[in-house]
C-alpha positions as a Python dict, from the first residue, in 0.01 Angstrom:
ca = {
    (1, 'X'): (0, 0, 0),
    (2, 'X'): (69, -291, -230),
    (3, 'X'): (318, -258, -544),
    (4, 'X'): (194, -81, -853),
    (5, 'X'): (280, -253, -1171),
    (6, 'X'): (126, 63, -1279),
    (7, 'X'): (371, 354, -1354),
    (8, 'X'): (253, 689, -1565),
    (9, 'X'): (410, 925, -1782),
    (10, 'X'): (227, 1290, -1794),
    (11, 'X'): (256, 1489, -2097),
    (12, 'X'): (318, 1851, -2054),
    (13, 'X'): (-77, 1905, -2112),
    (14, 'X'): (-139, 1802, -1768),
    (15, 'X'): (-119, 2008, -1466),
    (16, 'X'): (152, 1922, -1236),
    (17, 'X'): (-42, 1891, -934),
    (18, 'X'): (-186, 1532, -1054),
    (19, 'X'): (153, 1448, -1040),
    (20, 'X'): (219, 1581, -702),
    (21, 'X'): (-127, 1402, -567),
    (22, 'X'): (-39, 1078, -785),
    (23, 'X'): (300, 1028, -619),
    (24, 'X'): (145, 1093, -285),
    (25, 'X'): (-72, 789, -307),
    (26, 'X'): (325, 588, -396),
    (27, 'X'): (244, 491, -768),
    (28, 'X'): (524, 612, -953),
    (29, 'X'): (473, 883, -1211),
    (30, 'X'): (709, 1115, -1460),
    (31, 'X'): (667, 1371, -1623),
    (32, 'X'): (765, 1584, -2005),
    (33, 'X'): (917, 1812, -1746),
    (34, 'X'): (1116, 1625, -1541),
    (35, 'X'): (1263, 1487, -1814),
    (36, 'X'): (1324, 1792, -1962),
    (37, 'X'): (1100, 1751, -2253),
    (38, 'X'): (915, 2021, -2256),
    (39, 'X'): (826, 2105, -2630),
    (40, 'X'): (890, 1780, -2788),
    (41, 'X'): (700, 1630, -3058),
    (42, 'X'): (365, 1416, -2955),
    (43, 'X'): (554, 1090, -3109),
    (44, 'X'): (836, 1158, -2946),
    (45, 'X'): (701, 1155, -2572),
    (46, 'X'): (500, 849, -2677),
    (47, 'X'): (780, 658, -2775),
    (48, 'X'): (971, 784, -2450),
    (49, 'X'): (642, 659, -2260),
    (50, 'X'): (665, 334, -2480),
    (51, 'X'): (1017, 282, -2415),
    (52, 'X'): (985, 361, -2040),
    (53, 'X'): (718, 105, -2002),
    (54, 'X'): (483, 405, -1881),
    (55, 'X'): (100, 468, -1970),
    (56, 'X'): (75, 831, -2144),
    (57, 'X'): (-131, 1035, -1926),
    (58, 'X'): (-289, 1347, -2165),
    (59, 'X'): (-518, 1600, -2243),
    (60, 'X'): (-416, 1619, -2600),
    (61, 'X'): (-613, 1407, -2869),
    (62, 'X'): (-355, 1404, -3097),
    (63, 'X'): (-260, 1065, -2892),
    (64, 'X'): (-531, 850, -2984),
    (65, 'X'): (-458, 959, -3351),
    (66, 'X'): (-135, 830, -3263),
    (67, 'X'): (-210, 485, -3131),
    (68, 'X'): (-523, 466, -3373),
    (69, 'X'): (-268, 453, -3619),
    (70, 'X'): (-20, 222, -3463),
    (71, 'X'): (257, 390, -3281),
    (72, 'X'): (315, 127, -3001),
    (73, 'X'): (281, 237, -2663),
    (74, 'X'): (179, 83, -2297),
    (75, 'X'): (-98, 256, -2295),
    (76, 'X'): (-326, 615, -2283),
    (77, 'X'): (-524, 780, -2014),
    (78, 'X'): (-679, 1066, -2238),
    (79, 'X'): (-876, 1350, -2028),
    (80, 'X'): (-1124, 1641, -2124),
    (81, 'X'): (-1029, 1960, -1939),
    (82, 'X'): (-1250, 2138, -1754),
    (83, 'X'): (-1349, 2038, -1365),
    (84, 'X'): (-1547, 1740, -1460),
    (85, 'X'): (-1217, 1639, -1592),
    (86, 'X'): (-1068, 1666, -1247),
    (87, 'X'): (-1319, 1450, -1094),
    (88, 'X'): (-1265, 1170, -1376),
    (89, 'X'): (-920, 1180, -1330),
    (90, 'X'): (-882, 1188, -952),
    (91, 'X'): (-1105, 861, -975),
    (92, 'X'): (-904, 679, -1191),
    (93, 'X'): (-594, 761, -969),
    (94, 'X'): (-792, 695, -674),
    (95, 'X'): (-762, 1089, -591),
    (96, 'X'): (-1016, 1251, -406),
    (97, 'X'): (-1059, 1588, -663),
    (98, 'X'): (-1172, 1807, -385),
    (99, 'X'): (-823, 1791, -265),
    (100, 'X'): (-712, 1864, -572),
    (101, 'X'): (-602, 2265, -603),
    (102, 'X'): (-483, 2368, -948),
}
């Protein structure tokens, strides 16, 4: 598999198994609780993400308030919850969301 420049930081809003799938496929990917930031502020993980060079991976809107308004950041992958929202999501990472057991 070639290089990823892509790397992804998920928000605690998102269910740990995209991680698990996501770093199965070798693109790199943290998240709020690995980092032990479980309960921090929305500006605060996307300034970590920012500072990390990671794209914010959330199911929280409050994010695109966020960069609407100009926090800085490497970028969002906002997703609706639900199963479509599985299926969405496991196609932008490539995943296929049958696998996918939450």
């Amino acid at each position: 598999m070639p290089d990823n420049p892509l790397r992804f930081y998920l928000d605690e809003q998102m269910p740990l198994v995209i991680a698990r799938q996501v770093r199965r496929l070798g693109i790199e990917v943290v998240t709020a609780r690995d980092l032990n930031a479980l309960g921090d502020s929305d500006e605060n993980h996307l300034k970590r993400a920012a500072d990390m060079g990671y794209v914010l991976c959330t199911l929280d809107d409050d994010f695109l308030a966020l960069a609407a308004a100009g926090s800085q950041h490497a970028g969002i992958v906002y997703g609706i919850c639900g199963n479509p929202y599985h299926w969405r999501l496991g196609a932008f990472f490539g995943i296929d969301a049958r696998r996918l057991r939450i």
